[in-house]
N, C-alpha and C positions, 0 to 999 in steps of 0.2 A: 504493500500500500504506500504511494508515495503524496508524496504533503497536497497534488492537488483531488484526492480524494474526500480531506478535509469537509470540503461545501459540496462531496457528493450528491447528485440528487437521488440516491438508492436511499439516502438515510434520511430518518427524520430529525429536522433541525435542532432537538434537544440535543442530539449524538454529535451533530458535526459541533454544537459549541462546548461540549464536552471535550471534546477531539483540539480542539485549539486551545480550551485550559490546557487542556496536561502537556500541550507542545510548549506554548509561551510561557505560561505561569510556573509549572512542576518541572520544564525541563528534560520531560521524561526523552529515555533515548526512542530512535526510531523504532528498533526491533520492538522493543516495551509498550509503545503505539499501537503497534501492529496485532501485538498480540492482545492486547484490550480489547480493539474494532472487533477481532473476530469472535472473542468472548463475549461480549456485550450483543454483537449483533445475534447470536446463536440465542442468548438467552429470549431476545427480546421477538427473535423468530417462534419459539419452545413457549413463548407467554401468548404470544396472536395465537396459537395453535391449540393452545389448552381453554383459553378463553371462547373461542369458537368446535370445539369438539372437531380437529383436522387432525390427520396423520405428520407429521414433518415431514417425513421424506419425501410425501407426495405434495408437497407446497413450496412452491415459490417464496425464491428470499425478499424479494417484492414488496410480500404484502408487512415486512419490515415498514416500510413509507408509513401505513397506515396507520401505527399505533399513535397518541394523541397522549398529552399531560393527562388528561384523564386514565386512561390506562395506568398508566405509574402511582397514579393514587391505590388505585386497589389492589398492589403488591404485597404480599403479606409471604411472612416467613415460612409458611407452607409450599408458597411456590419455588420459594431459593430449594427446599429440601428435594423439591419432586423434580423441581430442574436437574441438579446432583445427580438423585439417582436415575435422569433418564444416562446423563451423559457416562456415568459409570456402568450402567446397564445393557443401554444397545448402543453405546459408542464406543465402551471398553476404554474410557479415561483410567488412567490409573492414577493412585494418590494424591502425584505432584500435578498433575495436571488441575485436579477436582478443587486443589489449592489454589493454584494460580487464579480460575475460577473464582475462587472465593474474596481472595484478594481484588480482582477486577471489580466485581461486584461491588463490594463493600466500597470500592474509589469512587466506581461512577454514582452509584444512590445518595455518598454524602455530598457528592457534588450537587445534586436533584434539589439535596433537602436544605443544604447552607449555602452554597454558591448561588445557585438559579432560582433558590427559593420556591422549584416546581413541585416539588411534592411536602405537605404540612411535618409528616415525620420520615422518619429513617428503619424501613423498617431490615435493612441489612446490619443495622447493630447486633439483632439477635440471633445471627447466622453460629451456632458454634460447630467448626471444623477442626478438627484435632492438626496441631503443622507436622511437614509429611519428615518422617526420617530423615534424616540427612546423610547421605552414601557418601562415605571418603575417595577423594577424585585420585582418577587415575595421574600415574605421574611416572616419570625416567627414575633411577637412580643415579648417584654419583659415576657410575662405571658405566652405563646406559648412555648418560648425556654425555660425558668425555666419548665414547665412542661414535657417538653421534656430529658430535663436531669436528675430530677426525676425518671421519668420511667426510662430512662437507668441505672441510678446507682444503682435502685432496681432489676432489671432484667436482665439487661449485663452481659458477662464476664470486669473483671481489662480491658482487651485488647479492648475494644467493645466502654466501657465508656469514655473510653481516647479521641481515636479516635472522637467522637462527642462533647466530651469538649475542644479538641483541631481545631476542625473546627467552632465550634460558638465562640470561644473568642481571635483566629487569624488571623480567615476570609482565611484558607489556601485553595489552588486549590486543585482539587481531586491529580492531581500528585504532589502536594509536598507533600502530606500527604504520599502518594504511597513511594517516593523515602527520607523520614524522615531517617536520619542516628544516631545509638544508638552514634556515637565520634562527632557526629555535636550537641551534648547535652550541655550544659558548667551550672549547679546549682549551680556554686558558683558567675556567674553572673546573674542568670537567662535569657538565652538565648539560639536560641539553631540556627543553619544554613538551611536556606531551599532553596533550587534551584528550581527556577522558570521556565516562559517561554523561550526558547531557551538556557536553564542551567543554566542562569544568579543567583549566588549568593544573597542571601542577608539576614540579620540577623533578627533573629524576637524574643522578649520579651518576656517571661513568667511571666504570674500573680501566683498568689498564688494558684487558683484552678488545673492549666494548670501544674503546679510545683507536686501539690501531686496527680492530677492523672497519672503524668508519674512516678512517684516514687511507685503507687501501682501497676503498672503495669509488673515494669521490676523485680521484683521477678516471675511474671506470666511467664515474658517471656521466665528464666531461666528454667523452669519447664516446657513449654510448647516444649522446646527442638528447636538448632538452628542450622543449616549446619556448617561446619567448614569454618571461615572466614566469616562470612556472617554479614555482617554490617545495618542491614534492624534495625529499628526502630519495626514496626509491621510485627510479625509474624505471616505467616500459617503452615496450619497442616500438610504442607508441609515440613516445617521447614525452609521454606525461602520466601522472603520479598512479604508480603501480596499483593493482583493482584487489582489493580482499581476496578474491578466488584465485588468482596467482599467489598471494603467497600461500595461501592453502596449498595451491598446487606445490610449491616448492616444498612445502612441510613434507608432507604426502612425499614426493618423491625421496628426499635422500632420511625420513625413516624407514620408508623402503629396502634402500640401497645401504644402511647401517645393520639390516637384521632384524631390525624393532616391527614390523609388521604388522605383526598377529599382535599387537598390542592396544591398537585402539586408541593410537595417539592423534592427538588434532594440535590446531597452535593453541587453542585453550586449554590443553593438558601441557603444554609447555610453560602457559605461563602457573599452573600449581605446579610443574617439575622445579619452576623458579623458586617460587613461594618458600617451598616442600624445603628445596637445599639453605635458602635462606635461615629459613627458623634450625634447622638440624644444625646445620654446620658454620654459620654468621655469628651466633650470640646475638640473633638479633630478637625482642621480645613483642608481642604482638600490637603495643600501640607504634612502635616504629615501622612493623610489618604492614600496619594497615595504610602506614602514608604511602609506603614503596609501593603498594598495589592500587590505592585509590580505593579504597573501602568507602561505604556511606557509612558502614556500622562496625563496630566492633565485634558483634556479633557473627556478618561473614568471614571475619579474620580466622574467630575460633575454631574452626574445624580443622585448623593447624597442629594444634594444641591436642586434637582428634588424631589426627593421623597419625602425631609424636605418642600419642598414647600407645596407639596399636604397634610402632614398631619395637617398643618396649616391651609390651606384651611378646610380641613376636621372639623376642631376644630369651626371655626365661625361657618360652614356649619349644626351644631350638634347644639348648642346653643338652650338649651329649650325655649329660646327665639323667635328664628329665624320664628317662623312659625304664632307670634302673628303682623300679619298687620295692616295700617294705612285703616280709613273708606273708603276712595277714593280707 
């Protein structure tokens, strides 16, 4: 869904001014948009449908247009529940999903009930949803990612190698690497500027490796030729700032080409492979973790602190010891 969707005319004018709160006002990122529109608009399909005695499947997202402020007055906590269970029933949402769900909800109704003043109460206050487990993310080890940056620095372009030395030892999201600017660089402090979720600024350190692989690069980048004005960090063969799905592509390829395959790694596992070595082997403690990563909450920092537990556990659990028992 991109920004001129906003004033769609599939939706009804409460949703598109919804849709431009949470862009202007909350900031939210695109993907986070996106995934709202669809939440919301499924809900408010699932409520025309119930409210009229229709199947879903067999209707049209259409008649979405039709629903009126009236309609959102007679939302009641029965319907969040029966929504839930259709979408875990014949849509096979699982957990996180039924969550995310719940979350959407709960944004856009108090927007309804505080912001737009369209509906008198709120009645998504009384949704209670248990939050869904949280899975320890996949990640490289110490021995993994050095093998890993081997093969690229033998086999990479300058541009290729960077790109993954600068994702395992900054822990960056795929779009700030995406939107990395050649003047947000500063070598004489080692640092350089990256814009995060919702554009939000913030400064990130350069080590020594991270330092001379962007310095073998930007003779590459000269040579590799660049649009006029074009302030992109990584280039394509375009001549202008390299697209998300290349550096995907590039991940993809040389863990490939290191062994790591069957592992299920993407560049978002790269930046908890980051994280992961940071907190293990830094000394670094989780309110400094959360700035190197750009956390909202201290909260998604903690499952650091998770993961550091399990390899602990893991560590007794291993003990050539562990498996010699008592007679009884």
């Amino acid at each position: 869904m991109g920004k001129k969707n906003l004033n769609s005319s599939k939706n009804p004018e409460f949703l598109n001014e919804y849709l431009v709160h949470v862009r202007l006002i909350k900031l939210l990122a695109e993907r986070t948009i996106e995934e709202y529109y669809f939440d919301i608009r499924m809900f408010l399909k699932y409520l025309y449908c119930a409210r009229n005695d229709l199947d879903f499947s067999t209707v049209d997202d259409k008649v979405i247009k039709e629903l009126t402020a009236a309609d959102l007055r007679t939302v009641t906590v029965s319907d969040f529940y029966s929504f839930f269970f259709y979408v875990a029933d014949e849509r096979g949402n699982n957990e996180r999903s039924r969550y995310r769900k719940t979350c959407t909800l709960r944004s856009f109704f108090k927007y309804l009930h505080k912001t737009a003043a369209i509906i008198p109460n709120n009645p998504a206050l009384d949704i209670e949803v248990p939050s869904p487990r949280k899975a320890l993310p996949k990640y490289l080890s110490l021995t993994e990612s050095k093998r890993l940056l081997k093969t690229t620095r033998i086999e990479a372009s300058e541009r290729d190698y960077c790109i993954l030395v600068l994702l395992l030892n900054c822990g960056l999201r795929l779009s700030e690497v995406v939107g990395l600017n050649i003047t947000g660089i500063d070598f004489t402090e080692k640092k350089m500027r990256v814009f995060g979720k919702g554009s939000k600024e913030r400064i990130v350190y350069l080590n020594k490796a991270c330092v001379e692989a962007i310095k073998a690069y930007l003779p590459h980048r000269e040579i590799f030729g660049i649009a006029v004005g074009e302030k992109a960090l990584f280039i394509s063969r375009n001549k202008r700032r390299i697209s998300k799905r290349r550096v995907q592509q590039v991940v993809e390829e040389y863990i490939e080409k290191a062994g790591l395959g069957d592992m299920g790694i993407t560049t978002h596992k790269l930046r908890h492979t980051a994280a992961t070595l940071m907190y293990q082997y830094g000394s670094v403690d989780l309110i400094t973790l959360k700035e190197v990563l750009g956390h909202e909450s201290i909260a998604t920092t903690e499952i650091y602190t998770h993961l550091s537990n399990e390899i602990v556990r893991d560590a007794f659990e291993n003990n050539p010891l562990a498996d010699i028992v008592s007679k009884n």
